[in-house]
C-alpha positions in Angstrom: -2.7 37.5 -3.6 -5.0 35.0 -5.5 -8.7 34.2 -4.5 -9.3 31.4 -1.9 -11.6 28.9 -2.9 -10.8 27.3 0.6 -11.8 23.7 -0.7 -10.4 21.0 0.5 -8.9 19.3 -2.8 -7.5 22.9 -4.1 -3.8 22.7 -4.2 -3.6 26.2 -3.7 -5.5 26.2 -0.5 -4.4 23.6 1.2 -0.7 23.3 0.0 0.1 24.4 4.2 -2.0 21.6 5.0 -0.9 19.1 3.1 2.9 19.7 4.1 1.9 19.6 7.8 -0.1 16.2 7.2 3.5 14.6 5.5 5.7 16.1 8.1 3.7 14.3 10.6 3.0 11.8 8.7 7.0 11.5 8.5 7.9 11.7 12.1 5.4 8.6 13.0 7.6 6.6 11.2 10.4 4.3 12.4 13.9 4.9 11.2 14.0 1.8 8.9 14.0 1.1 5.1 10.5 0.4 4.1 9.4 -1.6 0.9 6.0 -1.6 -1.0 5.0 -4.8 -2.8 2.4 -5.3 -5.1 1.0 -8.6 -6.0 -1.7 -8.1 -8.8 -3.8 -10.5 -10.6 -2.7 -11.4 -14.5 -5.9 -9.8 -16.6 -6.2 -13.1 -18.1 -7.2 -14.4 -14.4 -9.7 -11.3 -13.7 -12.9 -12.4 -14.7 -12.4 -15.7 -12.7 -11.6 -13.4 -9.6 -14.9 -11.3 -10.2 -16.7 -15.0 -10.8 -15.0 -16.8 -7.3 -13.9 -13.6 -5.4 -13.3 -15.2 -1.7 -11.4 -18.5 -3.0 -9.1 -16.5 -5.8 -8.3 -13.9 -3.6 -7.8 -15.9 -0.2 -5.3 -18.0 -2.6 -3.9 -14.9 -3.9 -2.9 -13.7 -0.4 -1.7 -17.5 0.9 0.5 -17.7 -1.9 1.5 -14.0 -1.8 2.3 -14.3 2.0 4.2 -17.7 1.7 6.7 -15.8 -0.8 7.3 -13.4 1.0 7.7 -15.3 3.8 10.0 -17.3 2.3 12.1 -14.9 0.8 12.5 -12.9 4.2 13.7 -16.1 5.8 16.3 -17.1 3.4 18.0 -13.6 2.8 20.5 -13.1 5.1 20.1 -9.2 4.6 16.8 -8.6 5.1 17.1 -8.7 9.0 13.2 -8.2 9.2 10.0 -9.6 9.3 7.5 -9.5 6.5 4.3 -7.3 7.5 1.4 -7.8 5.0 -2.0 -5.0 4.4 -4.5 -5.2 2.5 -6.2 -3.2 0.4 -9.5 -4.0 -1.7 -9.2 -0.1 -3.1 -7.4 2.7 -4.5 -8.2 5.0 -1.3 -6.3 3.3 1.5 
């Protein structure tokens, strides 16, 4: 048997851990497809966002919401309603 570093990032270490976390993490959810969408900013349009943060973003999300929205009410298959987070970085 391999040495134990016992941190917290080691794959080896915490491999047990980690598959407990998803198997729980598994069972909280509902029995229902689940889609991720991702609405990001053309590069062109970033250093206007970093200049006027609250209006670009608050128009980002309006407009991101509306199509969504939109395309939820007029596809007959979706049978759902359109949930919206946010996140502002990579460690939701």
């Amino acid at each position: 048997m391999g040495c134990s570093c016992g941190h917290r990032s080691c794959p080896h270490c915490q491999n047990h851990e980690s598959q407990q976390w998803i198997e729980r993490q598994c069972q909280k959810q509902l029995p229902v497809n689940y889609f991720m969408i991702t609405f990001t900013l053309p590069a062109e349009l970033r250093p206007l966002a970093w200049s006027h943060q609250r209006v670009i973003y608050q128009l980002l999300f309006k407009c991101a919401w509306e199509t969504l929205n939109t395309f939820s009410l007029n596809d007959k298959q979706l049978k759902g309603t359109p949930g919206m987070v946010a996140c502002f970085t990579h460690a939701l």
